[in-house]
Structure formats: structure tokens, C-alpha cells
MDTraj code that builds the backbone (N, CA, C; nanometers):
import mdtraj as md
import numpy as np

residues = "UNK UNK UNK UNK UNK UNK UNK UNK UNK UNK UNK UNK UNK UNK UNK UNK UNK UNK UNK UNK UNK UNK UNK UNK UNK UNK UNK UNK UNK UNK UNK UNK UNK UNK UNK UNK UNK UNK UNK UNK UNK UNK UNK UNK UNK UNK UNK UNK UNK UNK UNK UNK UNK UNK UNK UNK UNK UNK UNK UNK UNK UNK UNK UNK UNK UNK UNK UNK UNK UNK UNK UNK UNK UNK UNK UNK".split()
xyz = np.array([
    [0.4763, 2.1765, -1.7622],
    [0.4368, 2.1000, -1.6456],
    [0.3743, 2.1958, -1.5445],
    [0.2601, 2.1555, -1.5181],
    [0.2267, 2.2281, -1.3730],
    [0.2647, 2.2510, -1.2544],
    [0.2343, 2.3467, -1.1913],
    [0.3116, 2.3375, -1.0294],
    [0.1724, 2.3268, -0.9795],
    [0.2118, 2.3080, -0.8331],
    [0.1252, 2.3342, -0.7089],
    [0.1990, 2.3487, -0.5988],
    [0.0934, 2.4608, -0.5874],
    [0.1066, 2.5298, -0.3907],
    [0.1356, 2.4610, -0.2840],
    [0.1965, 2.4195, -0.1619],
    [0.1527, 2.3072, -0.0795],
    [0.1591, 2.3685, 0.0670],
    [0.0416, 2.3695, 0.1335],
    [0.0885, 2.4353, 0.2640],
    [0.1037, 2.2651, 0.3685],
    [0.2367, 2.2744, 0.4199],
    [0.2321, 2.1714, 0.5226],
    [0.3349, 2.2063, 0.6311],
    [0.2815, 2.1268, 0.7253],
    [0.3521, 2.2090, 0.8892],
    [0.5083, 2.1697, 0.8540],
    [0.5740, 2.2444, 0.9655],
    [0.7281, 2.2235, 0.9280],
    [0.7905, 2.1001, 1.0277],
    [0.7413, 2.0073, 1.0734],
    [0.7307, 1.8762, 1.1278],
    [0.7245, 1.7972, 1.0252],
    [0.5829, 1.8062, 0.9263],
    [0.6174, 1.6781, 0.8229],
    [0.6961, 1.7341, 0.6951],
    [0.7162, 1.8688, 0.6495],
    [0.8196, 1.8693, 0.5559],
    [0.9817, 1.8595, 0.6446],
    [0.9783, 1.8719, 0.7389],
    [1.1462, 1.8102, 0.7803],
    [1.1520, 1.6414, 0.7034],
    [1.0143, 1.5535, 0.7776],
    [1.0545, 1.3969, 0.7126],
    [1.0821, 1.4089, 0.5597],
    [0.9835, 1.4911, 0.5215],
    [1.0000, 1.4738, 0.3586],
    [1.0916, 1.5022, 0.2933],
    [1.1685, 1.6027, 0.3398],
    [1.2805, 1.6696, 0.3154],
    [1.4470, 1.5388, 0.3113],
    [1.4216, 1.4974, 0.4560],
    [1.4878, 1.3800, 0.5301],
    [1.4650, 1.2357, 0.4056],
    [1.3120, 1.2246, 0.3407],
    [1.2951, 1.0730, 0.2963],
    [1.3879, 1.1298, 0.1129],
    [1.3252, 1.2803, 0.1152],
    [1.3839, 1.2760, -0.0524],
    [1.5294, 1.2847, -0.0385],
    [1.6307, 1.3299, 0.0695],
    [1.7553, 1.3197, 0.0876],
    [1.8008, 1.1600, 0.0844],
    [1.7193, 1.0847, 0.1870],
    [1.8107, 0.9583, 0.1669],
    [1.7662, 0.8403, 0.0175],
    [1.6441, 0.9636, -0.0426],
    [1.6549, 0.8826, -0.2408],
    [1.7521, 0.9589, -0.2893],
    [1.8037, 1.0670, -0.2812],
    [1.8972, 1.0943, -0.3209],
    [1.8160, 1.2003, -0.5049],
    [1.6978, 1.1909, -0.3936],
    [1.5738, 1.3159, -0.5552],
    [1.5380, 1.4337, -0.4732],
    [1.4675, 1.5071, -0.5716],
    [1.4518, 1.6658, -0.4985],
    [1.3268, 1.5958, -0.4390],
    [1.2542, 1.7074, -0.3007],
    [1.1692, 1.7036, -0.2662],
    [1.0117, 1.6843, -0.3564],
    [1.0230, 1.7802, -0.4307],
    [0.9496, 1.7533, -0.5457],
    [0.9085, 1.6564, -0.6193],
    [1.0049, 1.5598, -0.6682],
    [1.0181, 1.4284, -0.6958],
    [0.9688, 1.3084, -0.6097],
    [1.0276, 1.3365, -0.5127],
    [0.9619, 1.2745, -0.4092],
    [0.8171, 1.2506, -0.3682],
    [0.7684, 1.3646, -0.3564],
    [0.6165, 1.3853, -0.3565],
    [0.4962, 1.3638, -0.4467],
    [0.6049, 1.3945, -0.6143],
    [0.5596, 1.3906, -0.7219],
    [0.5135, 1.1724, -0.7045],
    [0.6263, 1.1463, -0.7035],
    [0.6189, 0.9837, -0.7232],
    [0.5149, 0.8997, -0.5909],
    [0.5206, 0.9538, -0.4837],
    [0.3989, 0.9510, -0.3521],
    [0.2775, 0.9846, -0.4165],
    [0.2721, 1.0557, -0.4881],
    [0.1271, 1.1119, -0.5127],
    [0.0496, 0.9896, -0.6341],
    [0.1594, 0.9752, -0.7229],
    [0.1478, 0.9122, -0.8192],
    [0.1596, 0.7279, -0.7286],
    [0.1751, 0.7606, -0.6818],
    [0.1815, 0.5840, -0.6216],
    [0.0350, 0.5432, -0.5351],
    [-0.0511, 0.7007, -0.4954],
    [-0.1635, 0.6793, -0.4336],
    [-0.2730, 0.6270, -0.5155],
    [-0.2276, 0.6423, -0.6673],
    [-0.3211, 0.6434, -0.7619],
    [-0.3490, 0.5052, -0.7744],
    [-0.2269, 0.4059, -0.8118],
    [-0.1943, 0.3051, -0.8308],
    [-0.3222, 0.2210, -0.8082],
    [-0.3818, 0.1038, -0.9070],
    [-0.4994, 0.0476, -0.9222],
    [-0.5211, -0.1036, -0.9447],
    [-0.3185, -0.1561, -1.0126],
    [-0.3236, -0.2767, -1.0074],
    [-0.2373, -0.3687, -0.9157],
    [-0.2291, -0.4748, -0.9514],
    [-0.1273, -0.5332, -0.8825],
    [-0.0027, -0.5475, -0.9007],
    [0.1102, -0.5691, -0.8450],
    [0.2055, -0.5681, -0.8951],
    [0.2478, -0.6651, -0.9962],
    [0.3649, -0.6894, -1.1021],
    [0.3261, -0.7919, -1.1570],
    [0.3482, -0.9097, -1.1730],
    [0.4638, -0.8986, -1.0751],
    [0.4425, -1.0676, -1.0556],
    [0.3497, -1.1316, -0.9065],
    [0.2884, -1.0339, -0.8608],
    [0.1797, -1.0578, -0.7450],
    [0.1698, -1.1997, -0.7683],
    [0.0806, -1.2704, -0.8586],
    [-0.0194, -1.3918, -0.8623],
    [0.0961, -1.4634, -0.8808],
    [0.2197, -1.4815, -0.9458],
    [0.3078, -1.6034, -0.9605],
    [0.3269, -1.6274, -0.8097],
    [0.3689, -1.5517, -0.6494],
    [0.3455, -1.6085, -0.5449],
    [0.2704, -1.7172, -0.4929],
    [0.1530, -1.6938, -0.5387],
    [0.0605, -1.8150, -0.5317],
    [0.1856, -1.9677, -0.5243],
    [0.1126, -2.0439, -0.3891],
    [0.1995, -2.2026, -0.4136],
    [0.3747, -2.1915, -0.3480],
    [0.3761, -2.0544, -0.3368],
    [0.5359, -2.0840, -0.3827],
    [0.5828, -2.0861, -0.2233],
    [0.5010, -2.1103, -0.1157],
    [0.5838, -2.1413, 0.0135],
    [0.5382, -2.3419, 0.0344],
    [0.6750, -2.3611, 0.0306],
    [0.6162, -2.5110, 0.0634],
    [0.7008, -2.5370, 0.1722],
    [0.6464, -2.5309, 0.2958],
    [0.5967, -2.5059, 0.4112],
    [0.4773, -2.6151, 0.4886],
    [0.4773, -2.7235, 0.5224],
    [0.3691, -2.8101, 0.5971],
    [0.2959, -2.7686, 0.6760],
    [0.3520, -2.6366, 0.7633],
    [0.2776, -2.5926, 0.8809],
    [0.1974, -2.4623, 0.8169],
    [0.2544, -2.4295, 0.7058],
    [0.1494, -2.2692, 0.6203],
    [0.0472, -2.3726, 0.5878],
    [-0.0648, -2.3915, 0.6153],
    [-0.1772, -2.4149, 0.5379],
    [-0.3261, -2.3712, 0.5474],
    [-0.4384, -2.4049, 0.5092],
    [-0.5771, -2.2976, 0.5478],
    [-0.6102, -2.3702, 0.6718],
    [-0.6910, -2.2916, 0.7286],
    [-0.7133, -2.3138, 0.8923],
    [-0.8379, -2.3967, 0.8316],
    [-0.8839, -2.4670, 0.9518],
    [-1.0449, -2.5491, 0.9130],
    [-1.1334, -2.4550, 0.8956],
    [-1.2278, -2.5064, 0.8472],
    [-1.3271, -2.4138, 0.8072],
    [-1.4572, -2.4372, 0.9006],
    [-1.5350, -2.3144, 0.9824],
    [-1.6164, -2.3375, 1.0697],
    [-1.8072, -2.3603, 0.9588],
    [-1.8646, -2.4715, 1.0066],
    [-2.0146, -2.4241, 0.9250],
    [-2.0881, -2.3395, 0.9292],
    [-2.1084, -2.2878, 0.8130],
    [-2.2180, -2.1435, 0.8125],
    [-2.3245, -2.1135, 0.8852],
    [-2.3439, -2.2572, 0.9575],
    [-2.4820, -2.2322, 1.0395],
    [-2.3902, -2.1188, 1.1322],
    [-2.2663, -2.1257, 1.1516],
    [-2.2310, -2.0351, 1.2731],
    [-2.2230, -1.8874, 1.2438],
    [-2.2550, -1.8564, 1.1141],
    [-2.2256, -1.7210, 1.0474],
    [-2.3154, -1.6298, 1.1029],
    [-2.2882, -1.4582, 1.1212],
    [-2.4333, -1.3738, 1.2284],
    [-2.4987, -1.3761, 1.0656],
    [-2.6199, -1.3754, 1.1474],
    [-2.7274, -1.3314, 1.0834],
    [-2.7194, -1.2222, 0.9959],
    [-2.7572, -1.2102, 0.8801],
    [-2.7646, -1.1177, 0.7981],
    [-2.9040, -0.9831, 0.7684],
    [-2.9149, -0.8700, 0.7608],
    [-2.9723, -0.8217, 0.7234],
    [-3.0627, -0.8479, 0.6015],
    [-3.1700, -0.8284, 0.6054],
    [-3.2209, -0.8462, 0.4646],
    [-3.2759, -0.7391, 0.4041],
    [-3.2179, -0.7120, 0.2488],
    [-3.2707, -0.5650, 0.1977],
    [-3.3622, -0.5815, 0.1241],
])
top = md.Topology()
chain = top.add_chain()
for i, resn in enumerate(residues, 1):
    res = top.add_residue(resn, chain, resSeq=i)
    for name in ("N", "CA", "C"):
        top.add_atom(name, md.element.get_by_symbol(name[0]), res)
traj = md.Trajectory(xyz[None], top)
């Protein structure tokens, strides 16, 4: 496995230090799984089953205004 160097002020490795203490993982780990979570590309997986699932009378789509009111667009 590879390492890497990390220079960071001693303000944000106190939090980091502080967030991998209360996971109860080394710092390393910590950072390792942050880094790896920046990557992240899909959705989670039950994301789309949400869909529908507040039934709620007052959640609903706002009206919709006509496009004549939309700004003007650039043309390329």
C-alpha cells in the first residue's frame, strides 16, 4: 500500500484527529475513507425508491410560471 506526505496546519489536524477519535479509526483511516468518498459518482442506492414516498397535501410542485417570462438567452 502506498503512503503519502500530508502537510496541514495544526488547527485542522486537531478536528481530524478529534473526528477519527469519535469513529473510533486511526487518523489515517479516516482520511483514507474522506478521500475515497470525494470520488464517489453515484447515487446512493436506494436514492430513487424516495421518490412519492412523502404523502403530505401541502409538499407539492409550486405553479409553474410561462416561458414567455424566462431571460433571454444568448445565442451561439
Amino acid at each position: 500500500m502506498a503512503q503519502l506526505s500530508l502537510y496541514i496546519d495544526d488547527e485542522t489536524l486537531k478536528k481530524v484527529e478529534k473526528a477519527a477519535k469519535n469513529q473510533n479509526i486511526s487518523v489515517s483511516k479516516w482520511i483514507t475513507s474522506r478521500i475515497k468518498n470525494s470520488f464517489k459518482t453515484s447515487w446512493d442506492e436506494n436514492f430513487f425508491s424516495l421518490f412519492g414516498s412523502i404523502k403530505d397535501e401541502s409538499f407539492k410542485r409550486p405553479d409553474q410560471i410561462e416561458s414567455k417570462y424566462d431571460a433571454k438567452r444568448e445565442i451561439l
